[in-house]
N, C-alpha and C positions, 0 to 999 in steps of 0.2 A: 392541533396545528403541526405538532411536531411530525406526528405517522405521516401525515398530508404530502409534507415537506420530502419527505421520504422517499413514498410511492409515485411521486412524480416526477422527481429523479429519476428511478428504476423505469416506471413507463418510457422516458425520455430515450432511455439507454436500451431498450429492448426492441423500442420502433426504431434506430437507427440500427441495432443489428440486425430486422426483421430486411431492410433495406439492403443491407451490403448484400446480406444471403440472396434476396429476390435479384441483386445487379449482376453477385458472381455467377449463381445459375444460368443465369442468362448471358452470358460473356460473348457468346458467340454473335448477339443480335448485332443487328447492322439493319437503318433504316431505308437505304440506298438498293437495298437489294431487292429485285424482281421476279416473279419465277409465279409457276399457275396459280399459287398465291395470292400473288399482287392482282390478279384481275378480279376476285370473286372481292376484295375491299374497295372502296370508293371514297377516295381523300382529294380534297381540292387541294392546288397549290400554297394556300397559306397556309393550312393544318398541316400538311406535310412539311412545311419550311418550320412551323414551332417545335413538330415532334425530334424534327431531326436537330434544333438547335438544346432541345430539354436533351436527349440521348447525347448529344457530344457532349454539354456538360457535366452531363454524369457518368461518362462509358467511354471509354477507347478501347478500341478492339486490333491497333495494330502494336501494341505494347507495353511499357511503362516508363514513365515520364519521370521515375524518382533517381535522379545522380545525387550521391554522397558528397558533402565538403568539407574534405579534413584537412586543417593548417599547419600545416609543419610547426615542430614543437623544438620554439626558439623561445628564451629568456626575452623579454618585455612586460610591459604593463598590462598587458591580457594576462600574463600566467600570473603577476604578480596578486590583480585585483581578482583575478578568478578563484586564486588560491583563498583570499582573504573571504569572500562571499560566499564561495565554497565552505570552510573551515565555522565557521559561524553557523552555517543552512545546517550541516550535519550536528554541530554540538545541541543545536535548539530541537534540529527535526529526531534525534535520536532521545531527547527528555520527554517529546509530547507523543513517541511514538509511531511516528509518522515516515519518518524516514529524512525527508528533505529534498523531495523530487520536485515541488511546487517552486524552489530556490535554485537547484542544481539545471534544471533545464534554461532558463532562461539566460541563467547567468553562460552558460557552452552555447548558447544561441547568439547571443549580443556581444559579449565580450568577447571569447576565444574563436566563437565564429564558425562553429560546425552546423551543418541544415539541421534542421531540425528533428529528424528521423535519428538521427546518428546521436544527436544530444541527449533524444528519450535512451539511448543505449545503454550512453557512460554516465546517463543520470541512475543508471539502475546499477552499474559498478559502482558507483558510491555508495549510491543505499547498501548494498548489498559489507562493505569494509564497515561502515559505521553498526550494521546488523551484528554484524562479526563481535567487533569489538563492547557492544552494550553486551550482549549476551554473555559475553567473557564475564564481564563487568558483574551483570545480576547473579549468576550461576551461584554466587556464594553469598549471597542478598537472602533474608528472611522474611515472611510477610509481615505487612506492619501492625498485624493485630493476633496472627493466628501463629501456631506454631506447627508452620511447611512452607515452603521456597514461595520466592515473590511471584516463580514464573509458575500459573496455572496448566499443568501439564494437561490435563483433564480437558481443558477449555482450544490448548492448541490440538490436542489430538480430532476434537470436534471438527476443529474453522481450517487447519492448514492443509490437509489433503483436498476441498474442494477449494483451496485460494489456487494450489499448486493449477487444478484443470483449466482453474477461469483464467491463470497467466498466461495458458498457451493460448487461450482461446482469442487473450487480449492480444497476444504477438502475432495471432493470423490478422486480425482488426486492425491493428498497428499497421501493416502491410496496403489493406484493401484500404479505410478509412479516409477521405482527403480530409485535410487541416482543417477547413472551416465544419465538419461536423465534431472533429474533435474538440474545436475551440468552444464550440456551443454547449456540448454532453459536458466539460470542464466548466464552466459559469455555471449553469444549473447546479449540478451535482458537489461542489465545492459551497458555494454559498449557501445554501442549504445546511450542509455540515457542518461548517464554520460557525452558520447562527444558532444550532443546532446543541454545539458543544460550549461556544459560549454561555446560553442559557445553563446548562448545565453546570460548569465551572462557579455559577451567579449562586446556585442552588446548593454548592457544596459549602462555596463560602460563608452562606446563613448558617448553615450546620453547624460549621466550622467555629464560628463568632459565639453561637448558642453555648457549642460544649467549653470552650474558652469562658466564658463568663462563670457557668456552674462550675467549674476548676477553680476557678479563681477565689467565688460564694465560699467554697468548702474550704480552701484554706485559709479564709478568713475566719470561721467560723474554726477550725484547730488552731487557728491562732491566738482564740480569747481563749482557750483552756489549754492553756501551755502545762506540758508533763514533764516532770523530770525525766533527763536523756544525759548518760556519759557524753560528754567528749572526747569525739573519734581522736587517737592520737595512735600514733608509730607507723610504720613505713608501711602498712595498708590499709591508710585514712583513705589514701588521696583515690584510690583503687576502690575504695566501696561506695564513694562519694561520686563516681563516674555516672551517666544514664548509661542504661541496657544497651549493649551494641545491639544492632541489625543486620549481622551479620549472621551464617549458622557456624556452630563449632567446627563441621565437616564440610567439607563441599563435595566431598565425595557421599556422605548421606543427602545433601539438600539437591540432586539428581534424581527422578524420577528414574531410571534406566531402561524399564518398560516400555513406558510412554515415550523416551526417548528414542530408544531402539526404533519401535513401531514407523515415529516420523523419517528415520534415516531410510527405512526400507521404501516409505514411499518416494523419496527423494530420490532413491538410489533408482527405485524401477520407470520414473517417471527420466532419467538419465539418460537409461538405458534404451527408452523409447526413443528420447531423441534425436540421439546418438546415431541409433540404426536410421532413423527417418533421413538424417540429415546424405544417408547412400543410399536413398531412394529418390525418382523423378519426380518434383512436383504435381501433383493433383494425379497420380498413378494411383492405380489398385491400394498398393501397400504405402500409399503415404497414408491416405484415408483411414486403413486399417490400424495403421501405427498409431495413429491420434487417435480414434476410437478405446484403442486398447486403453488410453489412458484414464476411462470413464469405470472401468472392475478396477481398478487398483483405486482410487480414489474414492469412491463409492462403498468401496469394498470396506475401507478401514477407518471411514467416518461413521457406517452402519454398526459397526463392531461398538465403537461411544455411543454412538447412538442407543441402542438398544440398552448398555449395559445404566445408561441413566435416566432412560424410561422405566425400566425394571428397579429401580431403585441401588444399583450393587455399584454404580459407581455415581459422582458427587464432581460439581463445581464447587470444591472446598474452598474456594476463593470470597465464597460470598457468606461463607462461616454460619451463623445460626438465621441466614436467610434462605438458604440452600434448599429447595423443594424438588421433587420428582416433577423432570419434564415431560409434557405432553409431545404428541408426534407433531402438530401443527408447528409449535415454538420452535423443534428442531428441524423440521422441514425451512420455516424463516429464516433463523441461525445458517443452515448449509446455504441458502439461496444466497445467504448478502455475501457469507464467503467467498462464492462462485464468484458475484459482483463485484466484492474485494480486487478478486485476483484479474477479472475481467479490465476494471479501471486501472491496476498497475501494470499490465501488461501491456494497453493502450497508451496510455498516456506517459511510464515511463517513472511512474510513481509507488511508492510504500503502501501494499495493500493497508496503512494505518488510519488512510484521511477518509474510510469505511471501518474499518475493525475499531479504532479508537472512541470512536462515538457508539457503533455497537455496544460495545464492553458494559460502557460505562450505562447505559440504559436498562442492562441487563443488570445493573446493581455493585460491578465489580468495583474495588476501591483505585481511585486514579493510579497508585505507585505496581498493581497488580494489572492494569490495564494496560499501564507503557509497556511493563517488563513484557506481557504475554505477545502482546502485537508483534513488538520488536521478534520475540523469537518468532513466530509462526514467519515473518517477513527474510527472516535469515534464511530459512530455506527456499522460500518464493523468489527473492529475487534471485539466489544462486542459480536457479533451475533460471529467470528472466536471462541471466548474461552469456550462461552456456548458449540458450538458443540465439539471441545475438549475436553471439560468438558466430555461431556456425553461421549463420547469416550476412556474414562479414561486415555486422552494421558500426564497428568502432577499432582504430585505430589501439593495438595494445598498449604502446610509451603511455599514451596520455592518461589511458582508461588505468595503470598500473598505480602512477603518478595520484591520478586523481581518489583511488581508494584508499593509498596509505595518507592521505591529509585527512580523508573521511575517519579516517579509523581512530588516528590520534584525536582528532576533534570531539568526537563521541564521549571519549573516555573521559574529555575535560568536561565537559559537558555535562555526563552524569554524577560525576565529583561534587563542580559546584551546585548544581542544583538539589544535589540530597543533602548538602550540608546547609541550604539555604531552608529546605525542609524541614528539617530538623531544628534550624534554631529559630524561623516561623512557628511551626506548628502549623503549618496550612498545605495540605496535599494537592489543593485546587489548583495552586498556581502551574502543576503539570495538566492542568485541564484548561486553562487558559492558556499556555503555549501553543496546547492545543491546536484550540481554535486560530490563535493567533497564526501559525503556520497556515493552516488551511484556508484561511479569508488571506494570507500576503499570496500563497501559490493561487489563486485565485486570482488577482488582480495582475499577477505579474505574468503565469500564463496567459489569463486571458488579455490582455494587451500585446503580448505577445504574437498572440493569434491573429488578434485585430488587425494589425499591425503588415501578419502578412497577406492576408485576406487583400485587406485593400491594395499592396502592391499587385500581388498577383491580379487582380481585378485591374490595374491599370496597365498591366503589362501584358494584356488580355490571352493569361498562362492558363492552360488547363488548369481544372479545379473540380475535378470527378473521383470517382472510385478507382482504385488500382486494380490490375489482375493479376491477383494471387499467381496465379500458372506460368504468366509469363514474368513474375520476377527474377532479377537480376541485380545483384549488389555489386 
């Protein structure tokens, strides 16, 4: 049920981009037009009055219809409750992973009041402060059972250079896409995931209750053969009577620098693409080329993992004595959902986590290794999401500045309480049920959201078709 749930998601999302592509290509149609053409077809008046009312609702061919709505950034009850709903989205959405994009749009939608385009912007500068900040946070974190960092370097060098291609490919989507097919590809693909990660969370907590019980057996059972033991005294009782930190002694060893390097370069050249595209003409020679280039560089350096853990020489150490040589099929699936990752946070405006999070953890990984690794591979994704907004002029700086440093403090509380609540549980599920928990609220609250404008725009009888890429204008 679970794979089911999955691949009809992805079907969902691949027949609407099969769509945009089949509308963009065709940008030029127009049904009104005549020419030696038009005599060799034969349409009566009513089939030509449906085709041309299907075509305008899905095509305009004399521009685009998206104006920006940014609110001047005055002290009131919008910043006050934005800040508060905001502050919360990130400390929750940075524990399960995810980011907090399902909380952060809605909330710059409703309350502070920017369109909704613009919201997906400064909802990715938030994710992008709270990414920041976790990964600060993990870098000197050790795994909870094995001895190497919490973040799976291995595992990000796999999934973040094809999250990086799928974000742009989600920010041309983003663009083309109208509301109501976003709002749609969001219900499906959320709910899905949310029930998805839930079950799983249900599945860890058995686990969890079983090895808590045998814990418990055995030291009842050392408890009827009590041994003579000194009593700990002098001033490093209290110090050997401590539990093991989780911490590593260096944080300069518990760096991967390799693997680390590696992601920067892609980061850095995926920048650089940008960068230059953004002094080139839309839909030009060299915009095309620009983008395309970014398929060798990402390709290029997930094949490199790729290869070295099909050959056996390099290891998702993260799954410790469950760890087996992957097949080409698994990694071919692995790069696909990453591509999809970055596809849905680019669209939507969201933490490629509410895909990698449920990934991870299917693939075996343990929940506090699964936040940490998402979270980073997302610190570079959505960096690379804001720059091209940036240049896209889709978000006001004050606000978008404003709104990362509240993201960023938030995260840090956020992972604080939740690892000390870990700790003194014993149950690592409950970052798996945040989880879910984020992705079934950004679920309901996007998609109400959506609803919400659907039906205005349906009554305000507003376009509600595809944009063209070529002719935008921010």
């Amino acid at each position: 049920m679970g794979r089911r749930t999955w691949w009809h998601a992805i079907a969902a999302l691949a027949v609407a981009c099969a769509a945009a592509a089949a509308v963009a290509a065709d940008r030029g149609f127009s049904v009104t037009g005549a020419g030696a053409g038009a005599a060799a077809v034969v349409t009566t008046p009513e089939e030509m009055g449906l085709l041309r009312k299907v075509a305008n609702f899905l095509w305009q061919t004399d521009g685009n219809s998206y104006h920006h709505v940014w609110p001047p950034m005055e002290f009131g009850w919008q910043i006050v409750l934005g800040t508060l709903i905001g502050f919360f989205g990130a400390a929750f959405g940075s524990v399960g992973g995810v980011g907090g994009g399902g909380i952060f749009v809605p909330m710059l939608t409703l309350i502070v009041g920017f369109d909704p385009k613009s919201s997906t912007a400064i909802s990715k500068c938030m994710i992008m402060g709270a990414a920041v900040s976790t990964v600060y946070y993990n870098l000197k974190l050790k795994h909870p059972t094995l001895d190497m960092p919490v973040i799976d370097y291995d595992l990000a060098l796999l999934i973040q250079p094809m999250l990086m291609l799928g974000i742009s490919i989600g920010v041309v989507f983003n663009v083309i896409f109208p509301d109501w097919l976003v709002t749609v590809l969001l219900i499906i693909l959320f709910l899905g995931t949310s029930t998805k990660a839930f079950l799983k969370g249900v599945e860890t907590w058995k686990k969890e209750t079983i090895v808590k019980r045998e814990t418990a057996k055995r030291l009842e059972q050392a408890s009827e053969e009590p041994e003579y033991a000194p009593i700990p005294t002098g001033p490093g009782a209290a110090t050997e009577a401590k539990m093991p930190s989780d911490e590593a002694p260096s944080l300069m060893k518990n760096i991967y620098w390799k693997e680390f390097g590696l992601l920067t370069c892609v980061w850095m050249a995926f920048l650089v693409l940008q960068v230059t595209k953004n002094y080139t003409a839309t839909c030009s020679s060299w915009y095309w080329i620009l983008n395309l280039l970014q398929i060798p560089v990402s390709v290029g350096v997930t094949m490199y993992e790729a290869l070295g853990l099909m050959n056996g020489k390099r290891v998702l150490s993260s799954k410790g004595n469950e760890q087996t040589t992957l097949k080409f099929h698994q990694l071919c699936i692995y790069c696909f959902f990453g591509i999809t990752a970055g596809v849905v946070g680019g669209l939507l405006g969201l933490g490629g986590g509410f895909i990698m999070g449920p990934l991870f953890l299917e693939l075996g990984i343990p929940p506090q290794v699964s936040s940490a690794t998402a979270t980073f591979a997302m610190m570079f994704s959505s960096s690379m999401s804001v720059v091209e907004y940036y240049l896209l002029n889709r978000f006001p700086v004050p606000y978008a500045l404003y709104f990362v440093i509240v993201a960023f403090i938030a995260a840090i509380i956020g992972q604080h309480v939740v690892r000390r609540l870990i700790n003194w549980l014993g149950r690592a599920s409950l970052i798996i049920f945040i989880l879910a928990f984020m992705i079934f609220v950004s679920a309901i609250s996007l998609g109400g959201v959506g609803i919400s404008n659907m039906i205005y725009k349906i009554q305000q009888h507003e376009y509600m078709g595809f944009e063209n890429l070529c002719k935008y204008d921010a």
